[in-house]
C-alpha positions, 0 to 999 in steps of 0.5 A, a space after each residue: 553540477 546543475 541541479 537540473 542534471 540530478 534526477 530522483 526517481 521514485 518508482 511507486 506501486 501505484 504512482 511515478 514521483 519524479 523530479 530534480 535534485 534539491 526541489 522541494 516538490 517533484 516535478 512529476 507525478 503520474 500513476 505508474 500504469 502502462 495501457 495498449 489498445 483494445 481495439 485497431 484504429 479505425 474502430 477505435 471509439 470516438 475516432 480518436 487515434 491511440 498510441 500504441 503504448 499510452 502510459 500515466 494520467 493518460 490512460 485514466 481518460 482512455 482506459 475505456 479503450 485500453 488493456 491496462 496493467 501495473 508494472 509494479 507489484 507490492 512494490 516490486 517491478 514484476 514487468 521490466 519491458 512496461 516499466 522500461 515505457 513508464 521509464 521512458 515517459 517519466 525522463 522524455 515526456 515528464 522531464 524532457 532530459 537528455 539521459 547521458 548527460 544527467 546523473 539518477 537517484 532511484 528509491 528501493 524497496 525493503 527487501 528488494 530482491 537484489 536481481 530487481 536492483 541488478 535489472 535497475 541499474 543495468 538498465 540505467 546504464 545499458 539503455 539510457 546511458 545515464 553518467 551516475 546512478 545511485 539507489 538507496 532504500 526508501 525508509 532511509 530516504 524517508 529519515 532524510 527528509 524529516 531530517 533524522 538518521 534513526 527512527 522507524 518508518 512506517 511507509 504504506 503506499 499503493 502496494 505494500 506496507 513497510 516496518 522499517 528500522 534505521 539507526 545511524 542511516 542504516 536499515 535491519 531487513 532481518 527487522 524489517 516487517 512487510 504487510 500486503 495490504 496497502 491503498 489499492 487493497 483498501 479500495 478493492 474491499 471498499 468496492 466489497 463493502 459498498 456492493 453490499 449496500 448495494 452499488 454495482 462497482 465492478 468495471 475498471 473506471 469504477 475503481 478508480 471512482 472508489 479510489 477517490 471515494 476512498 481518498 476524500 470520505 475514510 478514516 480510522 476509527 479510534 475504537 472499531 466497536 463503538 464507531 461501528 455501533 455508532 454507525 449501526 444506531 445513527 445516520 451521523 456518519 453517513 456522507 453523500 457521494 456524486 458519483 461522475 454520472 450525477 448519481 449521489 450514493 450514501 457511504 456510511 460504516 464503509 468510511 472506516 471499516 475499509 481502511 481498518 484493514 491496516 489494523 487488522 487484515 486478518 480479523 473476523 469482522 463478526 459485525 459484518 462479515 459473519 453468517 448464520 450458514 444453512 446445510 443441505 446435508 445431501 451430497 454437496 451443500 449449499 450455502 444460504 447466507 444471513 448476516 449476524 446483526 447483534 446476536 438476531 439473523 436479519 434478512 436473507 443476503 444471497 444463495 451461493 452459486 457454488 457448493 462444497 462437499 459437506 462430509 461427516 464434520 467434527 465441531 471446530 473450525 475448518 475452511 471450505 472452497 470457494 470465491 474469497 477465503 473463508 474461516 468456517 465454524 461447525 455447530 452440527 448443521 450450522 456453519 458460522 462464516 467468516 470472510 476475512 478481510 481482504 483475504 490477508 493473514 497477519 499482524 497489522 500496522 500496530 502489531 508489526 510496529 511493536 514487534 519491530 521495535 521489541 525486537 531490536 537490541 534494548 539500547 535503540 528501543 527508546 529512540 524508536 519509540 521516540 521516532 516512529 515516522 508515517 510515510 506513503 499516501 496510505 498513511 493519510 487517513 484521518 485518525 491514523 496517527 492517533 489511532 496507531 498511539 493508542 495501540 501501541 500504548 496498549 501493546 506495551 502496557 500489557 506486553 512490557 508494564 504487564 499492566 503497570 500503568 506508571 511505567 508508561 510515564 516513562 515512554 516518551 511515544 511520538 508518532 511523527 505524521 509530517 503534513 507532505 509525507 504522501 511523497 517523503 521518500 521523494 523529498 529525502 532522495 531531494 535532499 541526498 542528490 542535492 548534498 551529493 550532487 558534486 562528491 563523485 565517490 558517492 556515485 556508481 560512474 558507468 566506468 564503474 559499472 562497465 569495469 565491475 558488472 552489477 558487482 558496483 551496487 556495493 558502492 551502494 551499500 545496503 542498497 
């Protein structure tokens, strides 16, 4: 079989990566994003007429006139009829291929829900008539690419961040570690963070100015605390950004403090975060807020416009209502508070990393350590894979050495960041099809699934 009439399929939170069997890059890569009309065509602006359904980069330039969703959801398809026209777009628009005649590779999450992969392939088979479909999980996919069977995948995309570990080709979802916090809630607390130092970023096209604010000014700090010093005593990390209406704004300490969020999603960023908090003990308080800069309370940041029921509280911690989590501490009248970042409980990368690997049995432990894999477009960030080194090192001089440092000899830790691995679930789903192309047993035919229902994914096998 031509290897025209293979197509890989990865469906990504935020974008589609579609192409053909054994390519080295896909073919097409568009947000995964479906957008209808605002307004009726004669008072569309512009007069410029609009589809009915505009999916992709297309919405980018429209979505002033569009009401704009996301089929996926920390990577999991949530709108099966807007993925059905992302579907659609990708094989008719993108590929421009006749579905029957062609045979599709699909990428999975970890821990897909297995109705999500049922709906897949019914809708493969039922509505485009596909002649073989196959769905393998995305780590596994990750490994093949890097030309590995067994490693731990860290893949951190637009939705979702995944701790995978393969041995043999096969993943552990009992192990498998999962993070909401991946690009687009890096770039909605990057929007936070720059409203702060006073930018006004709230509309939909502001996002995705922030987004690629994002993608060309962040990194990750080697040592959060002295990069955030650094920041606070100098103006060397200051970085001038056009913005597209020629507007040029200053991006300092948010560079890192967004991305950081990968690290430690749950943390209480006393630097930025934290307020001195003044109560009106009479019925409801309000809160006036003073940003804790060193130990010393500077100026004055905002007066709430909500209150909270303020009755008789003991010293300690406790929450109270309002927009956004907060992590409160009594002092008497005084309340400190927190907002955590973006809202996330959790263990971060790090953490989810060395807990994955000290949970697998102790003869695969050092093949891990030995393989850990960045995949995803969030893994990109300047300073990660170092960053990621130290803290694992760290982890496991205190938790395993209990402090010994000769012991650390003995880890041979690499951290394996391949320069294309923005799209490395797409390229080891090149790879497989490519290999697999003409081995008929490999495929779920349509005979299959007309004979056995879903009841075919076990010819998946974890998938």
């Amino acid at each position: 079989m031509d290897n025209k009439n293979v197509i890989v399929c990865d469906n990504g939170t935020g974008y589609v990566k579609c192409g053909f069997a054994g390519e080295n890059f896909p073919t097409s890569v568009f947000p995964c994003v479906v957008g209808r009309p605002l307004l009726r065509y004669e008072e569309s602006l512009m007069e410029q007429e609009l589809k009915d359904i505009v999916v992709g980069e297309a919405c980018a330039d429209l979505r002033h006139q569009l009401d704009i969703s996301y089929p996926v959801s920390n990577g999991i398809v949530q709108n099966w009829d807007d993925m059905g026209h992302v579907w659609d777009h990708a094989f008719f628009n993108e590929l421009k291929i006749d579905p029957a005649e062609c045979k599709i590779l699909l990428t999975d999450p970890p821990l897909n829900p297995s109705k999500n992969r049922e709906k897949m392939v019914e809708t493969m088979f039922e509505k485009y008539n596909f002649s073989g479909v196959f769905i393998q999980i995305q780590a596994v996919l990750t490994l093949y690419a890097q030309g590995l069977l067994t490693g731990l995948v860290i893949d951190s995309g637009d939705g979702v961040t995944h701790v995978v570990p393969v041995v043999d080709g096969y993943s552990f979802p009992h192990l498998t570690k999962r993070m909401n916090v991946a690009g687009r809630h890096i770039t909605s607390y990057l929007v936070d963070l720059l409203s702060r130092r006073g930018y006004a970023m709230n509309r939909t096209a502001d996002f995705e100015t922030v987004r690629e604010i994002k993608e060309k000014l962040c990194y990750i700090s080697y040592d959060y605390k002295r990069e955030y010093q650094l920041g606070l005593e100098t103006t060397i990390l200051v970085k001038n950004y056009t913005l597209p209406d020629g507007r040029v704004i200053k991006v300092g300490t948010e560079r890192f403090q967004a991305p950081e969020a990968l690290f430690t999603p749950s943390r209480i960023n006393g630097e930025n975060n934290a307020f001195i908090v003044f109560i009106r003990l009479a019925g409801n308080a309000f809160i006036q807020a003073y940003p804790i800069r060193l130990g010393v309370c500077s100026c004055f940041v905002f007066l709430t416009d909500y209150s909270i029921p303020f009755p008789n509280r003991n010293e300690g911690r406790s929450s109270i209502r309002g927009k956004g989590k907060r992590s409160c501490i009594v002092m008497g009248g005084l309340e400190l508070i927190a907002k955590e970042l973006i809202d996330v409980e959790g263990d971060g990368m790090a953490d989810m990393v060395f807990h994955c690997i000290q949970e697998m049995d102790i003869d695969n432990r050092m093949m891990l350590y030995q393989h850990i894999v960045l995949s995803g477009g969030s893994t990109m960030y300047p300073g990660l894979p170092s960053r990621l080194e130290k803290e694992i090192l760290d982890r496991y001089l205190e938790a395993v050495l209990k402090g010994n440092k000769d012991g650390l000899k003995k880890l041979r830790l690499r951290i394996e960041d391949p320069p294309r691995r923005k799209h490395m679930v797409y390229l080891g789903g090149a790879v497989l099809a490519g290999i697999m192309k003409d081995a008929p047993e490999f495929w779920i035919s349509r005979q299959d699934y007309l004979e056995e229902g879903v009841g075919c994914l076990s010819k998946c096998g974890q998938a």
